[in-house]
N, C-alpha and C positions, 0 to 999 in steps of 0.2 A: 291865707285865702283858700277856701276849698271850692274845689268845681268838681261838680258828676258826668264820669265821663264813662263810656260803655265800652270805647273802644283804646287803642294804647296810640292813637292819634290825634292831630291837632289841627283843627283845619285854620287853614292861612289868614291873616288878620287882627288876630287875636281872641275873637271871639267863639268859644266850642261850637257853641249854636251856629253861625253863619254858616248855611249851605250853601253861598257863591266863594267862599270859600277853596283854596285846592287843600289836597291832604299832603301833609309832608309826617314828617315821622316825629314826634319830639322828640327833644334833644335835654327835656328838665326829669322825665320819668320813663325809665327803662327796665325797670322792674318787672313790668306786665307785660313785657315783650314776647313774643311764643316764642318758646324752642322748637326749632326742628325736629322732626321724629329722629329721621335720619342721621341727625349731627346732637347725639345729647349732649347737654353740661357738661365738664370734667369740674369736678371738684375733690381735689388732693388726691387725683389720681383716682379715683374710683372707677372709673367709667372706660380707664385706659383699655383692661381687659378684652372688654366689650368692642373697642374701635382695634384694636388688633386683631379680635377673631374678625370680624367683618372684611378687613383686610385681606386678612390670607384665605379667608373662602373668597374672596373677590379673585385673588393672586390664583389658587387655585384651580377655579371655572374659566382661567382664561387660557392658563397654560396648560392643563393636561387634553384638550380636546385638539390641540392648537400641536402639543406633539406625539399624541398616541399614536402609536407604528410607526415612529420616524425612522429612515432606515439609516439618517442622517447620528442619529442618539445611537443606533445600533452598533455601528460601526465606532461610535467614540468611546461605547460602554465596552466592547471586546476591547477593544486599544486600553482601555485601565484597567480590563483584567490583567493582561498580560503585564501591564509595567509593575503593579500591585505585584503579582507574581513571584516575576523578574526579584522585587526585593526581597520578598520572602524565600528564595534558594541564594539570596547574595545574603542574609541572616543565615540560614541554615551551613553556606559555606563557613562563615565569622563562627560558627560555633566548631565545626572542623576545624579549622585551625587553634581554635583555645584548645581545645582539646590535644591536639598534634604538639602543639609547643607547651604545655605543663604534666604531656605525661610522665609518669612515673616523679615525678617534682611535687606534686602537692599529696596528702591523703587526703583518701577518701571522706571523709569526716568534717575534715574543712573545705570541700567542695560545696557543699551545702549551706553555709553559715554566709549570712549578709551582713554580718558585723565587720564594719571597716576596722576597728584598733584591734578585731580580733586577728584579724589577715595580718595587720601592721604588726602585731607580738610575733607571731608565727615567722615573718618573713625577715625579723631585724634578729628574733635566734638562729635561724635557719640560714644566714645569711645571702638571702634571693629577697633582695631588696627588689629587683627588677621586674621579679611575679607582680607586684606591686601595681607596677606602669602598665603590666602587658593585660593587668586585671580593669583596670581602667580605663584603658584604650580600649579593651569587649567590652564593655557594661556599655562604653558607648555607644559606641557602632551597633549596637543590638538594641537600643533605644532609639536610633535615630531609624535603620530600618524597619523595625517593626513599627514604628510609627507614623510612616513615610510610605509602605504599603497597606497598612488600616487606612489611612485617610484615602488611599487610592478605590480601596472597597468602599467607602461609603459613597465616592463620588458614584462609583458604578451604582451600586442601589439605588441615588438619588433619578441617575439618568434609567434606570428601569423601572423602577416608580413612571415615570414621567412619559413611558413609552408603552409600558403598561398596562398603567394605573390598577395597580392592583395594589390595596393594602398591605397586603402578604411579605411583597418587596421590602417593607421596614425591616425583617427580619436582617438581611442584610445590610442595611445602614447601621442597625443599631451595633451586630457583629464589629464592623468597623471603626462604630466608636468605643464601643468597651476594648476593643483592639490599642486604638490611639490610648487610652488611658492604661491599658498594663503598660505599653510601651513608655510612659512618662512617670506609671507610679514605682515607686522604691520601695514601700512596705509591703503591698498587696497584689503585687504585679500578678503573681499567679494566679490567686481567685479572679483577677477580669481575664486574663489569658483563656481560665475553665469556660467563663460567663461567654466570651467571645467567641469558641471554638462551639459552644453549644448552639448557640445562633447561627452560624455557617450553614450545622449540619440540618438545622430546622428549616434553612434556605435553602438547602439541598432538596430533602421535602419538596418544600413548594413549587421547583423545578420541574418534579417529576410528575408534579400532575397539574403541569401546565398544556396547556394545548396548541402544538406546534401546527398549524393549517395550511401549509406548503409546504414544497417539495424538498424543502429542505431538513424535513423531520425525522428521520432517520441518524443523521450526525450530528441534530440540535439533540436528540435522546441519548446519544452516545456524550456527550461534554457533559451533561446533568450527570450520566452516572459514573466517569472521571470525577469530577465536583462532588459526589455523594461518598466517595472511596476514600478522597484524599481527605472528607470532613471526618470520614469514620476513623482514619489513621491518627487525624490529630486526636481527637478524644479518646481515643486509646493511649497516644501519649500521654496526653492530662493527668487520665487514673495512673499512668503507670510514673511518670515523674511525682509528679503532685502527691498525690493521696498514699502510692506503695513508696515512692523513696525512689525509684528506681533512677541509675545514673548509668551512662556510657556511652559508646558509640552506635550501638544499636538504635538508640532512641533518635540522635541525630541523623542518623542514614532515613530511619522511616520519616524523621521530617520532613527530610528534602525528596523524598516519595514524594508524601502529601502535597509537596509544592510543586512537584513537578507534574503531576496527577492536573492540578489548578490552573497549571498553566498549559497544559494540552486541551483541558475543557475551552478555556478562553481562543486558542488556536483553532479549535475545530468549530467553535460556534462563526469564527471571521472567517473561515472557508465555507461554511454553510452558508451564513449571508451573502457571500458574493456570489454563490452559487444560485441563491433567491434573486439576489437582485438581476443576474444574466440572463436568466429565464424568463423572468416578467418581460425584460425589454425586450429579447427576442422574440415573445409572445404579442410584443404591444402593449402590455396591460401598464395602466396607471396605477403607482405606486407613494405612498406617502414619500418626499423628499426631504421633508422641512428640517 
C-alpha cells in the first residue's frame, strides 16, 4: 500500500489525512526520522572522533576557567615537585651505590653492554655470579623510580596546565611521559631519557618568561633558574653518557645536582606561595581557592 506522506508522522486513527487526529511518531517508518545536529549517527565508528572532540573541548571550557589560579593546584603542584624530586636523588643515590659495590669488579667495556647472556658469560668465568643479582636488583630500582618520578612530572604539568592554562605547560607533561617510557623501555631507554631531558629544559624556558604578578616574584624567578640549571646539567649528561661514552662518578654526582637543583626550585616556589597567599589575607584580598 503506498501513502504520501510529507512528514515522518502519523496522525492518530489511522488515516494520514485526518486532522482531528493527534500526531504520534510511527512506529512502521523510521528511516526519515531527523538526526540531530548535535548527536550525529555513529556508524562503524566513524563519527566516534568527532563526539570525543566535542567532549573534551566541553571537559575543557568547564575546567580550566573553574581552576585557573587555584592556589589550591598550586600548592599540590609544588608538593609533586618535590616528591617527583625526592625520587629522582633516591635514583641518582641507587646509581652510587652500583657504582660503590662493583667497583674495580667489572671492566669498563661491559659497563656498557645490555646484553643479559653477555653479563651471564662474563660473570659464570669470572666467578661473580652475584654481580649478576646486584645487576638486576639496579635495573630495577632504577626503572621503578625513574618511572615513579616521570609520572609524578606529568601529574604537575597537568595541574599547571589547569592553573595556567597555558599551552606551553605540555612541554612538561610530555617530558614526563617520554620520562615514564625510558624508565619502562629496555632497548631505547636512552634516546627517550635525551627526548625527556630536552623537554624539561624547553619547560624551563617557558618558566622564565612567564609572568609572576605578586610579591612573590623574586623567588618564583629564582626556582625557574634552579629548574633551568639542573635541566642544563642533565643535557650535559646526555651528550656526555649517551653520545661521548662517557662513564663514572662524576656524571652521577652531577645528577644528583641536577636533582637536587629541582628540588630546591619546587621548595622555593611552596615558600613563595605561602608567602602570596599571607599577604593577600593579611591585605584582605580575594584570592582564587578552589
Amino acid at each position: 500500500m503506498s501513502t504520501d506522506i510529507k512528514s515522518d508522522t502519523f496522525l492518530a486513527g489511522g488515516d494520514p489525512s485526518d486532522e482531528k487526529g493527534s500526531i504520534i511518531t510511527s512506529p512502521l517508518d523510521t528511516s526519515i526520522a531527523p538526526i540531530p545536529y548535535d548527536e550525529p549517527s555513529v556508524k562503524n565508528g566513524q563519527n566516534k572522533p568527532i563526539t570525543n572532540y566535542r567532549f573534551i573541548c566541553t571537559l575543557i571550557g568547564i575546567i580550566r576557567p573553574r581552576f585557573k589560579g587555584s592556589i589550591h593546584l598550586a600548592f599540590l603542584s609544588h608538593a609533586c615537585f618535590i616528591v617527583a624530586s625526592l625520587f629522582y636523588i633516591a635514583l641518582g643515590v641507587v646509581h652510587l651505590s652500583w657504582f660503590n659495590d662493583t667497583k674495580g669488579k667489572i671492566p669498563n667495556d661491559l659497563m656498557h653492554k645490555d646484553d643479559d647472556q653477555i653479563w651471564e658469560d662474563w660473570a659464570n668465568g669470572s666467578e661473580n655470579e652475584y654481580i649478576i643479582d646486584l645487576r638486576e636488583q639496579h635495573r630495577l630500582q632504577t626503572k621503578m623510580l625513574y618511572t615513579i618520578g616521570a609520572y609524578f612530572f606529568v601529574v604537575v604539568g597537568v595541574l599547571d596546565w589547569m592553573r595556567f592554562c597555558d599551552i606551553l605547560n605540555m612541554f612538561m607533561i610530555l617530558a614526563g611521559i617520554t620520562g615514564m617510557i625510558s624508565g619502562i623501555s629496555h632497548s631505547h631507554s636512552a634516546i627517550w631519557d635525551c627526548v625527556s631531558v630536552h623537554l624539561y629544559f624547553l619547560e624551563a624556558i617557558n618558566l622564565l618568561h612567564r609572568d609572576h604578578d605578586y610579591e612573590g616574584y623574586p623567588c618564583f624567578r629564582l626556582s625557574d633558574v634552579c629548574f633551568l640549571f639542573g635541566s642544563l646539567l642533565d643535557i650535559a649528561n646526555c651528550y656526555l653518557g649517551t653520545v661521548f661514552g662517557f662513564s663514572g662518578i662524576g656524571l652521577m654526582y652531577s645528577d644528583l645536582v641536577a636533582s637536587f637543583l629541582w628540588l630546591g626550585c619546587a621548595i622555593i616556589d611552596l615558600f613563595a606561595e605561602f608567602y602570596f597567599l599571607r599577604r593577600h589575607k593579611e591585605a584582605g584580598n580575594c584570592i582564587s581557592c578552589v
